[in-house]
N, C-alpha and C positions, 0 to 999 in steps of 0.2 A: 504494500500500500504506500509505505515510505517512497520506494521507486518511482510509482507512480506519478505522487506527487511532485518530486523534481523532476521527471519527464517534461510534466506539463509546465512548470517553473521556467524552464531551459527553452521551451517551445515557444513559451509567451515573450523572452527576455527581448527578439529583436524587433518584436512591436513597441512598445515602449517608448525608443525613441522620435518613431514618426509621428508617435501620439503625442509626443511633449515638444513637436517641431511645428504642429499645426498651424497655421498664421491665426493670428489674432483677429477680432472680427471687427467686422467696419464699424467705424467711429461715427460717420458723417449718420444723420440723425435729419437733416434737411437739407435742400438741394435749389439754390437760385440761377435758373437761367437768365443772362441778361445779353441781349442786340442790339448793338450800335448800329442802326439799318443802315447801310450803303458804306460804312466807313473803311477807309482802303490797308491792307498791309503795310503799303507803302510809308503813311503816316506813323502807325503804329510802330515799323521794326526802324524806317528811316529819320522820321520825323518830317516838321515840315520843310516843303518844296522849296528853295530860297527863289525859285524861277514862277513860281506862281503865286509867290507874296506882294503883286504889282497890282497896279490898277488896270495896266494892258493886260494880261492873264488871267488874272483872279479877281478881278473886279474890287479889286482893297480898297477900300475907304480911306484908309490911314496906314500906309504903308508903314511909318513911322513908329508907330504905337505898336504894332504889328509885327515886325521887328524885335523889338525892345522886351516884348513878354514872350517870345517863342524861337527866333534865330538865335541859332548857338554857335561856337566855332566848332563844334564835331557833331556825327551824328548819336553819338551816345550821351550827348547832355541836350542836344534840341529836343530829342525824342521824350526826354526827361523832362523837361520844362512841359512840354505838351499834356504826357499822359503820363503826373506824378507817380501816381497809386500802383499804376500798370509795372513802372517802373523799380520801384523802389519797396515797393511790399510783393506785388505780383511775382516781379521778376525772381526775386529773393526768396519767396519763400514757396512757392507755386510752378507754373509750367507754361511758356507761352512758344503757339507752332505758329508758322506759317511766314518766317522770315525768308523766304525766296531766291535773295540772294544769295545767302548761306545753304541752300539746299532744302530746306525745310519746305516743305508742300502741303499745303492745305487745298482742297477746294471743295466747290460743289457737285454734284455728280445729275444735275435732272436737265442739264441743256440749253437752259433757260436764261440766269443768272438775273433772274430780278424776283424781287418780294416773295409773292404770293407761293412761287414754288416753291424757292430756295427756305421760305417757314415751313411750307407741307413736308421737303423734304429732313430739315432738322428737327421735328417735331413727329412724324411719321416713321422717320428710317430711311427713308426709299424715296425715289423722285417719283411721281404719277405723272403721264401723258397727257392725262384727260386736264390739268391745270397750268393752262398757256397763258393765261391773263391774268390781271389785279382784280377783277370785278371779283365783287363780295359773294360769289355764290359758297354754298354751304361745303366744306370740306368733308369728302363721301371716305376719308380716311380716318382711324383711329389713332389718336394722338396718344404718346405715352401719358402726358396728361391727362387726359380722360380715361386712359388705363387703371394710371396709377391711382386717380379717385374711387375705383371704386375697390384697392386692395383696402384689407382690414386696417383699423386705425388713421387711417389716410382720407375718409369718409366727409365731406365739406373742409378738407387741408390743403388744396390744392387750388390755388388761384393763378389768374391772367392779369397783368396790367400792362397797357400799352396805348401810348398816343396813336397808330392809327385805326380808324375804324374800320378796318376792313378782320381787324382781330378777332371780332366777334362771328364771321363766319371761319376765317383761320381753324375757331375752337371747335364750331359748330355748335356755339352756345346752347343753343336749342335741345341737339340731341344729346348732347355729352353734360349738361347739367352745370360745368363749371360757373364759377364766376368769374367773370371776364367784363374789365372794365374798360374801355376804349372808345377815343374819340372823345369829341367835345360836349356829348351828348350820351353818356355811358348808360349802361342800364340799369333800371331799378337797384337799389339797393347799395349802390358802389359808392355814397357819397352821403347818404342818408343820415348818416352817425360822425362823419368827418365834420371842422369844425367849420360853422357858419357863412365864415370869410371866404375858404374853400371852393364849396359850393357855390357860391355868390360870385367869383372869379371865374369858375365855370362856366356860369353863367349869363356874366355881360362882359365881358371879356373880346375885344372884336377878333375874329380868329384869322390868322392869314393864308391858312389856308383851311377847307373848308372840311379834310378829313383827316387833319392831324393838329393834335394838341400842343402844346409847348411842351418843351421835356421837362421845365420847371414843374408845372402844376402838376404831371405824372408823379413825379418825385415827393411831391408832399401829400397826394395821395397814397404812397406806395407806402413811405413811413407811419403811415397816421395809421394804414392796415396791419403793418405787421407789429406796432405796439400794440393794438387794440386785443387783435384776434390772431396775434401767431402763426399765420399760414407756412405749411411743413413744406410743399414744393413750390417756390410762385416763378413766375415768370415776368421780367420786367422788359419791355421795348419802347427803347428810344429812335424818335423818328428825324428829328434834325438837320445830321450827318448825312442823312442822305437829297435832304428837301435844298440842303444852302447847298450843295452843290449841284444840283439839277440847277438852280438857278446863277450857277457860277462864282457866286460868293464865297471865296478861298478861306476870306479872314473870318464869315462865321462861321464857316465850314469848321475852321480850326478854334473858333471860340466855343463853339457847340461838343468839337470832340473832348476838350480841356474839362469842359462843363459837365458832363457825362462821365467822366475821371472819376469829378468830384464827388458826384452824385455816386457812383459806386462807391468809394471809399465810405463816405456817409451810411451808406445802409449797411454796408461793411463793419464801421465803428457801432451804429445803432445797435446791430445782431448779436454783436460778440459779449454786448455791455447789458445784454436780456440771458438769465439763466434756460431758457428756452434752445437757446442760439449758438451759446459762447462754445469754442470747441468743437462743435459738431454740426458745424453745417459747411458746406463746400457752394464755392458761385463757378460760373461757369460762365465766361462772358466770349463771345462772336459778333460775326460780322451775316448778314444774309447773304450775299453776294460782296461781288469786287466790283470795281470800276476798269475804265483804259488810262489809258497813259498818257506823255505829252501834254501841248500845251493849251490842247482843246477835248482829248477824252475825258480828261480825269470826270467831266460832267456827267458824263453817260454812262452807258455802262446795259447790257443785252448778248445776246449769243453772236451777235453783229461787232461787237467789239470785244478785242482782243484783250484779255487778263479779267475778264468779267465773273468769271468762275473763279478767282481766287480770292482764300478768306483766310480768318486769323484763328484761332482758338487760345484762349487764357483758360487756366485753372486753377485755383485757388481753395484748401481747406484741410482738414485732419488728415485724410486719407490718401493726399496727392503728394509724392515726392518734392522736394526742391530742389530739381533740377534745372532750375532758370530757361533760359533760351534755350529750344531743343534742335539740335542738328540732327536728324535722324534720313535716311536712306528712304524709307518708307513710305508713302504719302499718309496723310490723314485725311476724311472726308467729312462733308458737315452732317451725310446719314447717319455717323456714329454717336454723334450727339444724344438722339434719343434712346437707345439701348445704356449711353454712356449715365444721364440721369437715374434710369432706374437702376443699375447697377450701382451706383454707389447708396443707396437706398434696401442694397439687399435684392433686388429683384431681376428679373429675367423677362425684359419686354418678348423678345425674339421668340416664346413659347406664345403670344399672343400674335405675333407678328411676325411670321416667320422671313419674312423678304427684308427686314430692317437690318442696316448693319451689323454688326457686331459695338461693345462699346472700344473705348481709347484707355486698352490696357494702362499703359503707362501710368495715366490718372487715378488710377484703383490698384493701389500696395499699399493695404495697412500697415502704418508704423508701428513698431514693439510698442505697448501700455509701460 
């Protein structure tokens, strides 16, 4: 019997160690994706253009001023002065792809390279055919969002906020339940409890354009939501970055993407300083599409011009190494986005979704407790 039992002793011994090598489980507890629509890599890894900070090119105002708060002598402290946060905590502590130059490849994969797809397909997984335009029709795809609302625990934790209104069919608000706040006229309940002023800003507010909010007011809505009521996955979209350059405006172009920095760090310092938040959540910021080049693309940007499919991906939070700027060999895609959200959440879009990419390993290696 003695025998026996050191048989089985001696049997079990080389289990042991694989069981006490197990990785440790995901930390991350919440998951913020956030869109700077239209804004280019080029700004992001290069910073700004010195050749389109003119009033001939970029239609600058005040070349001057414009200048003074964003031209640097290199480009690792222009890019700095632009997009602090990105720089100086992202870079450091987080993961940012799609510097180009360097090798690093991001892009999109549905064809397109504007809005409504380039959301289906990071939101979805996978590019869809049947979505060639911006028009609001209802998105006939399941978004990991609407997925993920209806896993256990996650049950009214998952919210949408975003300046343009074409978001609300993005979600498919209708069928997938979320709430989903967007545009200058958002729905019921998105504003009901924010505080007076707010609403009222909403309100009479003259809008300049007639289906996109300020990125301000998004932002004090977004804050005002996640003290109030904690949402575990939300999604924030800013629209700007892509509006001051369709209309050629270099220098808001570049005050809008500054702004949006800020605006993430903010909700960044807001989250971390809520025991809800701190520690364990991860943001996740992109680009929808790229733009072209030169001294007249950088405005446009479609399947028609060239570099319109490349994007950036940042990451930031417990479970993502600090690997700063990534050179890797590999490309990354903005389909991985959405398997990448619920994966650091624990979950497994891909069994709901089989056609969505995979997520962005790299961003998902628990660190030792």
């Amino acid at each position: 019997m003695r025998r026996a039992a050191v048989a089985i002793a001696a049997w079990l011994l080389p289990i042991v160690p694989s069981v006490a090598a197990a990785p440790p489980p995901l930390r991350t507890r919440n998951v913020v994706l956030i869109v700077s629509d239209g804004l280019r890599w080029q700004e992001v890894f290069r910073g700004p253009d010195p050749a389109l900070m003119t009033e001939a090119c970029g239609g600058v105002e005040e070349p001057e001023a414009l200048a003074r708060d964003f031209r640097r002598s290199s480009i690792e402290e222009g890019r700095r002065a632009l997009l602090p946060f990105l720089w100086n905590v992202v870079a450091q502590e987080g993961q940012l792809f799609g510097n180009q130059t360097e090798g690093s490849l991001a892009h999109d994969t549905n064809g397109q390279d504007f809005s409504y797809p380039g959301y289906n397909e990071m939101l979805a997984g996978a590019p869809d055919p049947r979505i060639d335009s911006n028009d609001p029709n209802p998105n006939p795809n399941l978004t990991v969002f609407e997925w993920l609302s209806k896993q256990p625990g996650l049950e009214g934790r998952v919210e949408a906020y975003a300046t343009w209104s074409v978001f609300d069919a993005i979600f498919n608000r209708e069928r997938s339940g979320l709430k989903v706040c967007s545009g200058w006229r958002p729905a019921a309940g998105c504003l009901d409890a924010s505080p007076p002023m707010l609403a009222r800003l909403f309100e009479t507010s003259t809008p300049f354009w007639t289906d996109n909010v300020w990125d301000a007011f998004l932002q004090a809505a977004v804050l005002d939501e996640v003290r109030r009521n904690h949402p575990r996955v939300l999604f924030v979209g800013y629209g700007e970055t892509d509006d001051w350059a369709h209309l050629g405006r270099y220098d808001l172009l570049l005050r809008s993407a500054h702004a949006m920095d800020r605006f993430v760090a903010e909700l960044w310092d807001a989250m971390q300083a809520m025991p809800e938040y701190k520690d364990q959540t991860t943001f996740l910021v992109t680009a929808d599409h790229g733009r072209g080049q030169g001294l007249e693309d950088w405005k446009e940007h479609g399947n028609d011009t060239p570099g319109s499919s490349e994007i950036w991906i940042a990451a930031l939070g417990p479970d993502t190494p600090a690997w700063g700027e990534r050179r890797i060999a590999a490309p990354v895609t903005q389909s991985q986005i959405a398997a990448t959200v619920a994966a650091l959440l624990g979950y497994d879009y891909r069994s709901a979704s089989p056609s969505a990419a995979p997520p962005l390993q790299d961003v998902i290696a628990p660190r030792p407790r």
